[in-house]
N, CA and C of each residue as an Amber inpcrd file, in Angstrom:
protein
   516
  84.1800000  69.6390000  76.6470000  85.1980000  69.7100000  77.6970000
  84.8200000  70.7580000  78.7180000  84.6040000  70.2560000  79.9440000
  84.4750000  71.2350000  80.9910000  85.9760000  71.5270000  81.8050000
  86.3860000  72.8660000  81.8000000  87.2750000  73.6060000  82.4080000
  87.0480000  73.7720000  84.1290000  87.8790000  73.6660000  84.5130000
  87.7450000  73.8790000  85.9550000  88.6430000  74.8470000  86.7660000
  87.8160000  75.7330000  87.0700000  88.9540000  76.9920000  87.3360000
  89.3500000  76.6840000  88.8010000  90.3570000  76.3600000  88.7650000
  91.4200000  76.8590000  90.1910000  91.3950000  77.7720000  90.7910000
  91.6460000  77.3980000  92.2530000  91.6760000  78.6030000  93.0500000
  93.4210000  79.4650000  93.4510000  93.1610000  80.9740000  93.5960000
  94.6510000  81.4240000  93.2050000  94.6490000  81.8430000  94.8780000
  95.6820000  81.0980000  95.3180000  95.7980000  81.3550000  96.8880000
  97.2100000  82.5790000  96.9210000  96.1650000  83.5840000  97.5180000
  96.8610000  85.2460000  97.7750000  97.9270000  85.2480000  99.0830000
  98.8510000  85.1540000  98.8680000 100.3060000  84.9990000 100.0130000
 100.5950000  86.3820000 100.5730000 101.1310000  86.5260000 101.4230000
 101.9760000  88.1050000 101.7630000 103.0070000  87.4300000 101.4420000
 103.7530000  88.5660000 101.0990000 104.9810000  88.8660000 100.6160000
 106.1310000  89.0110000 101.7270000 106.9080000  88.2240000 102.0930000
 108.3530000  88.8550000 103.0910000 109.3090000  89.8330000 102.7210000
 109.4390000  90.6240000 103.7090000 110.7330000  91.9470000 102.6700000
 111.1020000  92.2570000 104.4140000 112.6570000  93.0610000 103.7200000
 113.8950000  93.6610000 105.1270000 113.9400000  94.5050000 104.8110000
 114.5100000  95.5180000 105.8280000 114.6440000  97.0590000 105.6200000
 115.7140000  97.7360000 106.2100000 115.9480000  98.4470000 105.9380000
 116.8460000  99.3120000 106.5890000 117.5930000 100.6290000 106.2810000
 117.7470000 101.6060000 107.3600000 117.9780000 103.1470000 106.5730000
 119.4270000 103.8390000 106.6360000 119.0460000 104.8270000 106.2760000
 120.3970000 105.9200000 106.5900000 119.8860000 107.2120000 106.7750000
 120.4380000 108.2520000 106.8800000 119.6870000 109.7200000 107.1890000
 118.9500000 110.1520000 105.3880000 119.5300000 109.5230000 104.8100000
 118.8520000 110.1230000 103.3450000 118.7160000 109.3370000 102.6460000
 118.4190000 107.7880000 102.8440000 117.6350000 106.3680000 102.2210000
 116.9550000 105.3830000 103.0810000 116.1990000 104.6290000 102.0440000
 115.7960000 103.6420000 103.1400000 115.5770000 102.6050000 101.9070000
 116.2970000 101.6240000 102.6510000 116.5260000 100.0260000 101.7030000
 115.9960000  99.2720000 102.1860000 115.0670000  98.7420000 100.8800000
 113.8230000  97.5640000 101.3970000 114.0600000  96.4120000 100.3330000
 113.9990000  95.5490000 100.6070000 114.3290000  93.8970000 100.3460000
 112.7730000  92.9070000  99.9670000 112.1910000  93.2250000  98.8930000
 111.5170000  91.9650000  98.7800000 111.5130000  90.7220000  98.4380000
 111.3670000  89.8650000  99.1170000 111.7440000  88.3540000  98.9620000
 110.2330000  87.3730000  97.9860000 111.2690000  87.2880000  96.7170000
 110.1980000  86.9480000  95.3130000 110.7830000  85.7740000  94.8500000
 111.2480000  85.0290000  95.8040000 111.5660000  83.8900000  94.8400000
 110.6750000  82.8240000  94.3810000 109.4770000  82.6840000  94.4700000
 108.5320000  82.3980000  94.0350000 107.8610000  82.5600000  92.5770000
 108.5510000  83.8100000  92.6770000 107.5830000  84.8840000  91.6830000
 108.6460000  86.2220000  90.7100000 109.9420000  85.2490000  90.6820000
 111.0730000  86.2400000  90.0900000 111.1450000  87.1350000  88.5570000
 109.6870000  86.6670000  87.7850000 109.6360000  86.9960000  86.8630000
 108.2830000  88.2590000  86.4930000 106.8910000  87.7520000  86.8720000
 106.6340000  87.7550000  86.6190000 105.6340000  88.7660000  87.5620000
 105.3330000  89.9130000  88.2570000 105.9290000  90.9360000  89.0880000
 105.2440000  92.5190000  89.0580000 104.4730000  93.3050000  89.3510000
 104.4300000  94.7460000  89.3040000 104.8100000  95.4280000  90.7760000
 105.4250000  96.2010000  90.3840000 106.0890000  97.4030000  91.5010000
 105.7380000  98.6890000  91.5390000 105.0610000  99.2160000  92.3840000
 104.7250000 100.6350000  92.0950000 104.9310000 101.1180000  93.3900000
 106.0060000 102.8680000  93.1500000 106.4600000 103.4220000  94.1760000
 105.9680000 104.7930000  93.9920000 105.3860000 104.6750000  95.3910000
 104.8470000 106.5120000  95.3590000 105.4400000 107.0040000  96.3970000
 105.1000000 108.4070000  96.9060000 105.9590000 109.1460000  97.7330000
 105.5450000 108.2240000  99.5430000 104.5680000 107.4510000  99.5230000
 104.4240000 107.1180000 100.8870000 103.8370000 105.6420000 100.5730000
 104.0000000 105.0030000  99.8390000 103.2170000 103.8780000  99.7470000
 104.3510000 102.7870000  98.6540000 104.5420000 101.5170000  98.7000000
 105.0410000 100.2260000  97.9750000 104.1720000  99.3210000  97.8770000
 103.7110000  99.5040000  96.4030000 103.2600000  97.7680000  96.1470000
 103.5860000  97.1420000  95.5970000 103.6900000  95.9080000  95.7510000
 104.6020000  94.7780000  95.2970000 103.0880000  93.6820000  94.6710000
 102.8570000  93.4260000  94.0870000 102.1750000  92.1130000  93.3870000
 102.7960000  91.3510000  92.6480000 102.7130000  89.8570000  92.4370000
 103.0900000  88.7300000  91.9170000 102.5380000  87.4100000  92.2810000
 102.5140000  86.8860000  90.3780000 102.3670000  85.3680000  90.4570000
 103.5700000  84.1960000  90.7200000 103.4490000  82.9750000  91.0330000
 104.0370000  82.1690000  91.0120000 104.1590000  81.7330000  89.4980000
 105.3590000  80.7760000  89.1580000 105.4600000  80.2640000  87.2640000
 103.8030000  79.6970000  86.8010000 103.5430000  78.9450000  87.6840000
 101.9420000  78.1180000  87.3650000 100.7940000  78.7460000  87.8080000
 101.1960000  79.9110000  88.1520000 100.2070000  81.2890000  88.7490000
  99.1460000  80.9220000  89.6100000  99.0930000  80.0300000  90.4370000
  98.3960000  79.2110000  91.4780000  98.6770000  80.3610000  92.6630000
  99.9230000  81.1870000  93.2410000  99.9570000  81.8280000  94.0200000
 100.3330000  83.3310000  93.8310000  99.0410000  83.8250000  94.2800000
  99.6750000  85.4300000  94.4290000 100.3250000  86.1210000  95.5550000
 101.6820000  86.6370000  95.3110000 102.1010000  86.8400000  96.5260000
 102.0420000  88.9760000  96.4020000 101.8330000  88.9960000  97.6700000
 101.4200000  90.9070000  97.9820000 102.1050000  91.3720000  98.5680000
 102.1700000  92.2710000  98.5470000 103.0100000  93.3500000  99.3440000
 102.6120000  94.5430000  99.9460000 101.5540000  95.4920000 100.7850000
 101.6950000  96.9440000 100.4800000 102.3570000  97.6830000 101.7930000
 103.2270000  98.2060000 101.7870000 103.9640000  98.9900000 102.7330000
 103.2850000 100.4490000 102.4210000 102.7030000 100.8710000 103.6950000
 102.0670000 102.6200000 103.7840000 103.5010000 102.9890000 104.5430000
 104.3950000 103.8570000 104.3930000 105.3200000 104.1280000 104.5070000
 105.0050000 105.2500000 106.2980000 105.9030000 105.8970000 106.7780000
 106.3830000 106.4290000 107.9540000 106.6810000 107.6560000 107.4610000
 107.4720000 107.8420000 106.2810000 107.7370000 109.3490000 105.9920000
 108.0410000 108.7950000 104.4820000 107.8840000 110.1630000 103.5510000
 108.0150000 110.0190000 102.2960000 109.4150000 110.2730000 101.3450000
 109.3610000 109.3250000 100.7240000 110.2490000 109.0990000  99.5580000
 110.3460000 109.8440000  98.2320000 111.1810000 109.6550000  97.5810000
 110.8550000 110.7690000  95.9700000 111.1420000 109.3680000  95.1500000
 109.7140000 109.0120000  94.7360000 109.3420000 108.0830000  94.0910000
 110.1710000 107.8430000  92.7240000 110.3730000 109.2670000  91.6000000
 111.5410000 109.1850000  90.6590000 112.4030000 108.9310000  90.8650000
 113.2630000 108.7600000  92.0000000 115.0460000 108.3820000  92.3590000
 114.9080000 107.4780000  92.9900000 114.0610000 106.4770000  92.9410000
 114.4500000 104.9850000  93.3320000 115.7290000 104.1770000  92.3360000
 116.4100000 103.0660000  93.2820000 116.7370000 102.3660000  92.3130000
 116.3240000 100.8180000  92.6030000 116.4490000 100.5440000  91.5450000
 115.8360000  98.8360000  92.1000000 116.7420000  97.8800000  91.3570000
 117.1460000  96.7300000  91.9760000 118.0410000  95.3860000  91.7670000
 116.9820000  94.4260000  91.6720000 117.0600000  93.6870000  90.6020000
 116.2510000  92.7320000  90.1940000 117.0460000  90.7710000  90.1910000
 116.4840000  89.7260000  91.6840000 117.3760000  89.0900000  90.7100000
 116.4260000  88.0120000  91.1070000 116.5820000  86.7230000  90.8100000
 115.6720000  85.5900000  91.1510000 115.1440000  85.0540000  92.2110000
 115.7990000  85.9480000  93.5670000 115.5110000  85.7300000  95.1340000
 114.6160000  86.9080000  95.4910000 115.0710000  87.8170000  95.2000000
 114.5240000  89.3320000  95.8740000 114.6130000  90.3710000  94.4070000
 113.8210000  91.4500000  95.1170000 113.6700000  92.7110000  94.4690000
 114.1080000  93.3620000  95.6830000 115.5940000  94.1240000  95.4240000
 116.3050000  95.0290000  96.1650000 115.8300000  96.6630000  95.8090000
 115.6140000  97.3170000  96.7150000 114.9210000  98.9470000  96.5970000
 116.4250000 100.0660000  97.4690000 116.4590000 101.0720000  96.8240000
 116.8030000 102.0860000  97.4810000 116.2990000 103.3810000  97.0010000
 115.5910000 103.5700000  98.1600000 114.7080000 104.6070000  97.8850000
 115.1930000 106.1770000  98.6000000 115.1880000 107.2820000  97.9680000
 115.4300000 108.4750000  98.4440000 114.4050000 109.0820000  99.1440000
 115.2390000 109.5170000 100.5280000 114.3430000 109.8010000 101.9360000
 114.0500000 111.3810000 100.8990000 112.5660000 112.1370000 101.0850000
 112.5750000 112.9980000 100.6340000 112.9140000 114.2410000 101.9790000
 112.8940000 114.3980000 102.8560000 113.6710000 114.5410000 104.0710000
 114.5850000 114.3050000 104.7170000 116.1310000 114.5360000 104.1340000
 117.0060000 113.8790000 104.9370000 117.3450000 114.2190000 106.1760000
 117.5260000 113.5240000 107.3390000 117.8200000 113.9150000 108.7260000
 117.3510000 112.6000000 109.8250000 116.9580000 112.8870000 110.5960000
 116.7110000 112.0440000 111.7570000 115.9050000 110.8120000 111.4470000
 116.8200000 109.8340000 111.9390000 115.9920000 108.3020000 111.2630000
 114.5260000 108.2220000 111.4030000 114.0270000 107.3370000 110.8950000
 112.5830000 107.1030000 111.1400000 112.4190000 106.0560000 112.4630000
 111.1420000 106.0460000 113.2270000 111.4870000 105.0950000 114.2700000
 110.9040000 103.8690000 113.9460000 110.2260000 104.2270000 113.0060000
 109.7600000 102.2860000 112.0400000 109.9780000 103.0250000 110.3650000
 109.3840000 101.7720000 109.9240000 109.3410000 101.6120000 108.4910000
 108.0630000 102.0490000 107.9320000 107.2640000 101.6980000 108.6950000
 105.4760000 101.6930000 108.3560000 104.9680000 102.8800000 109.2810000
 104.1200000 103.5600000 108.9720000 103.3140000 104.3720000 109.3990000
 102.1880000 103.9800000 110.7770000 102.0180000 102.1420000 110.2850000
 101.0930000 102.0310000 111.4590000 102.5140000 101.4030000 112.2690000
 101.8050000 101.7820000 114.0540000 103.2280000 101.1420000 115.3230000
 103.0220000  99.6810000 115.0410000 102.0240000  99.1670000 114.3480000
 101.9420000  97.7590000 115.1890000 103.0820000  96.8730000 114.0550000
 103.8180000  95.8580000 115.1350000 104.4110000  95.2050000 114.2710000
 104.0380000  94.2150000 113.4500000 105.0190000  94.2370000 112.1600000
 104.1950000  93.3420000 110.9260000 105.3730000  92.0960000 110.9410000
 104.7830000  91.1340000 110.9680000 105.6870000  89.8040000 110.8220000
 106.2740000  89.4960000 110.0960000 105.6510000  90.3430000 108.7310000
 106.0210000  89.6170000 106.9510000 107.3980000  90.6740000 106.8320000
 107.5980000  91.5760000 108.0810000 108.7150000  92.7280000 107.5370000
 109.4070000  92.4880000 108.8900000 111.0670000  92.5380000 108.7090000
 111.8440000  92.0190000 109.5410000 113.1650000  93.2050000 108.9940000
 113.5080000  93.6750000 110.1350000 115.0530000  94.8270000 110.1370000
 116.1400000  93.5740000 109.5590000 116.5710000  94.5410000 108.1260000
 117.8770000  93.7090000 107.8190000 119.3040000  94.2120000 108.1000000
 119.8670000  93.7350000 109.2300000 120.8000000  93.6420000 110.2450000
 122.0870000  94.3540000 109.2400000 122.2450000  93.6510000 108.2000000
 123.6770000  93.4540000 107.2080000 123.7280000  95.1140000 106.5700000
 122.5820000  95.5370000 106.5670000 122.4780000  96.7750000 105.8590000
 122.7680000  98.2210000 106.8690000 121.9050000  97.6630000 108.0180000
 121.7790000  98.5840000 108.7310000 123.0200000  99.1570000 109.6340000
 122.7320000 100.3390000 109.8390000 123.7150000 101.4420000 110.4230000
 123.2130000 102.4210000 111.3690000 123.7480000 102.5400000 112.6880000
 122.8560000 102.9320000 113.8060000 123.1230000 104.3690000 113.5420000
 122.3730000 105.4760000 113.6240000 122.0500000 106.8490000 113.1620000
 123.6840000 107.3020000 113.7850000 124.0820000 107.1240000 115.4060000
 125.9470000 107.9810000 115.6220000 126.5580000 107.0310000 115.1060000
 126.6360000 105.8490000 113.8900000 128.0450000 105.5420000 113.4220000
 128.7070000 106.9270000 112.0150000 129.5850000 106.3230000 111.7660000
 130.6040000 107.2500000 111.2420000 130.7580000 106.4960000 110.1510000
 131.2050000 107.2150000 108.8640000 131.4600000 106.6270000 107.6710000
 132.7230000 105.7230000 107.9280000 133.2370000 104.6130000 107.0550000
 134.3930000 103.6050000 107.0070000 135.2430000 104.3450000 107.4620000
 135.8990000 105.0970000 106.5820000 137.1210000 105.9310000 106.6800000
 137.3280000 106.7160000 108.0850000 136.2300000 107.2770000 108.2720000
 136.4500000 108.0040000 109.9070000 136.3660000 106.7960000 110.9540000
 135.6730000 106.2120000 110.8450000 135.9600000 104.7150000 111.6590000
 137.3120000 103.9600000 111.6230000 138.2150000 104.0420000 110.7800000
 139.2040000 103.5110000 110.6310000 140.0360000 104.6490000 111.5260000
 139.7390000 105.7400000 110.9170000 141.3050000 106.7130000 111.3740000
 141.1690000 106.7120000 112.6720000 139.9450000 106.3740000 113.6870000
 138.9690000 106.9080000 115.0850000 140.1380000 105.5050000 115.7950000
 139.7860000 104.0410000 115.2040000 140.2310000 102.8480000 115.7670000
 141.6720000 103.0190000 115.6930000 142.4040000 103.6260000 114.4460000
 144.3830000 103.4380000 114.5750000 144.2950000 104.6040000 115.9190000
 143.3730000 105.9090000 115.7680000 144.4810000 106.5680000 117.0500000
 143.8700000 105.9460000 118.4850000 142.9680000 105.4540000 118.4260000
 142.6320000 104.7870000 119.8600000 143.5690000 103.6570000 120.3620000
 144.5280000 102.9450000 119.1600000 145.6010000 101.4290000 119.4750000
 146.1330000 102.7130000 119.5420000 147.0020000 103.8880000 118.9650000
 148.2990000 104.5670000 119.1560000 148.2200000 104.7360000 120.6790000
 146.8550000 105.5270000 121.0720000 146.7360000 105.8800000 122.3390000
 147.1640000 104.7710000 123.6690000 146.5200000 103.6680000 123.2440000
 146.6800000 102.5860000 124.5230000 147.6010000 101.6020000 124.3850000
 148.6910000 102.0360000 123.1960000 149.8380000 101.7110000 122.7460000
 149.8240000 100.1230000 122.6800000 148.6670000  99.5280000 121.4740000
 148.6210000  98.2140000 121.7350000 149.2220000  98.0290000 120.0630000
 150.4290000  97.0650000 120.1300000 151.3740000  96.7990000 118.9110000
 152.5850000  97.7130000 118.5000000 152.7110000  97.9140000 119.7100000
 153.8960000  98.8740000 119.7580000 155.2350000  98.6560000 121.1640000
 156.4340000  99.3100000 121.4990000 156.5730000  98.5870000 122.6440000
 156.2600000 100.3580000 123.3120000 156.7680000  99.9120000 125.0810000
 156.7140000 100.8740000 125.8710000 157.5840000 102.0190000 125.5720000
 157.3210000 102.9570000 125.7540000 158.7020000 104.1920000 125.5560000
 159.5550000 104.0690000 126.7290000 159.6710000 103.5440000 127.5310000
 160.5300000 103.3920000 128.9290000 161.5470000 102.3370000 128.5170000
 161.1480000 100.8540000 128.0180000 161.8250000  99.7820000 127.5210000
 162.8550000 100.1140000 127.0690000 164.2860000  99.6180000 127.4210000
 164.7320000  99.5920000 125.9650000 165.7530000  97.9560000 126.1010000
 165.1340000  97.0160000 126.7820000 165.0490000  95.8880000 126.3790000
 163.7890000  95.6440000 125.7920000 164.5430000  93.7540000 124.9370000
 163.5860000  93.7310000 124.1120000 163.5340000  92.2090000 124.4190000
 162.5140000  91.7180000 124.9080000 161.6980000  90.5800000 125.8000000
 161.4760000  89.3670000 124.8940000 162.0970000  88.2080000 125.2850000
 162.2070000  87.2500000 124.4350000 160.9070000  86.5560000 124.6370000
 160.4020000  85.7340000 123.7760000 159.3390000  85.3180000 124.0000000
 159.3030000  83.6170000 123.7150000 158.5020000  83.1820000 124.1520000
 158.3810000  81.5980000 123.8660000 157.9220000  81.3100000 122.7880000
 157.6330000  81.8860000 122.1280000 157.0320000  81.6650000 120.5800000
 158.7770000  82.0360000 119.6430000 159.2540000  82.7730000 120.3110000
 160.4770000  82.8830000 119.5670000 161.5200000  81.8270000 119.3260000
 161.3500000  81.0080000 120.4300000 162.3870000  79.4790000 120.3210000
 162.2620000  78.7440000 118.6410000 163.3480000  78.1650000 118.1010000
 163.2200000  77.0330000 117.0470000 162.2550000  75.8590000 117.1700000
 161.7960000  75.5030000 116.2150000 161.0520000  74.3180000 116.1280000
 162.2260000  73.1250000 115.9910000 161.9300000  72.0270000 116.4540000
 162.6270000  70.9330000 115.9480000 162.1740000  70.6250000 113.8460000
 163.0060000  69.9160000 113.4470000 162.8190000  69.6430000 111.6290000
 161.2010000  68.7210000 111.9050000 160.4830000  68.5970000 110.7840000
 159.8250000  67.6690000 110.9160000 160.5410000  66.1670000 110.5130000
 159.6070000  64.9470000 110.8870000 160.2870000  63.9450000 110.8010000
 160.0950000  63.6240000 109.2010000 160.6900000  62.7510000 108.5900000
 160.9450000  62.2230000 107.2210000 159.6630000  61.4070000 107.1110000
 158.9620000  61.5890000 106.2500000 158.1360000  60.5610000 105.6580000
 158.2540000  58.9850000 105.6860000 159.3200000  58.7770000 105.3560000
 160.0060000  57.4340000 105.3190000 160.2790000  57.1180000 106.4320000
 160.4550000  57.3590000 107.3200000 160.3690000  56.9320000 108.8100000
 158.4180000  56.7610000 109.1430000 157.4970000  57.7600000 109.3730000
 156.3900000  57.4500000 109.2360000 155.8610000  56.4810000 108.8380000
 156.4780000  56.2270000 107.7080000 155.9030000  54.5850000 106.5790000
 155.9320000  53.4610000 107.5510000 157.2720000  53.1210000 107.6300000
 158.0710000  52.6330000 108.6560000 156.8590000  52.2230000 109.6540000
 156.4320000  53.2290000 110.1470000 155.9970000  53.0070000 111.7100000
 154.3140000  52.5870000 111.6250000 153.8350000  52.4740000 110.1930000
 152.4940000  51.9850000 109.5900000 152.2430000  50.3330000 109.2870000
């Protein structure tokens, strides 16, 4: 019996990103390859390697990072689509202006929108209290302090009943 070795066609890997002043969350997209997988995180570098189930495709990954991470306080989410990362900025402060160290842009890596948070937003809670006093201020859901009628509206009129079913029939 002669064996015939196959050829293992080497893929890049797709992954999203996105930061905060003291993380940066990266998204690799493994659904190809949900099992079967090595990950290695150092202070400036991600590699991602994996086979496909019939190991015909290897898919890669290596991100040279922009600024460094503390490789022990990662956490990672594992599920059959992606390998989710949050990695600790070892510098917290002023965002990074990419992801990668080199400027040029990489195709296989795309900003993930859902995650991301522009460096002047504000946590939930201060965002909330910021939006109620800005409606108090421009007094929208409230009435005027001058008013003291109170303005009927066309939405306020009665509806007529609806009609009976049995009439409907009727008219079929």
């Amino acid at each position: 019996q002669r064996r015939v070795r196959e050829a293992v066609v080497s893929t890049q890997s797709t992954g999203e990103w996105a930061q905060r002043r003291d993380k940066i969350f990266v998204t690799i997209n493994v659904r190809e390859c949900p099992k079967d997988y090595n990950l290695r995180i150092e202070s400036k570098k991600i590699t991602f390697s994996g086979n496909n189930p019939d190991k015909s495709k290897k898919f890669v990954l290596n991100l040279d990072l922009y600024g460094e991470v503390l490789p022990e306080e990662y956490k990672k989410l594992a599920s059959d689509r992606s390998v989710q990362l949050c990695l600790t900025r070892k510098d917290e402060g002023a965002y990074w202006p990419r992801l990668l160290e080199s400027k040029t842009r990489m195709h296989f890596l795309k900003t993930d929108f859902n995650r991301w948070k522009d460096e002047d937003e504000t946590d939930e809670e201060d965002e909330t209290a910021n939006w109620e006093s800005m409606m108090s201020n421009m007094n929208i859901g409230g009435t005027e302090e001058d008013s003291d009628e109170e303005e009927q509206d066309s939405d306020d009129d009665d509806l007529p009943d609806l009609e009976d079913d049995k009439e409907i029939e009727k008219l079929e």
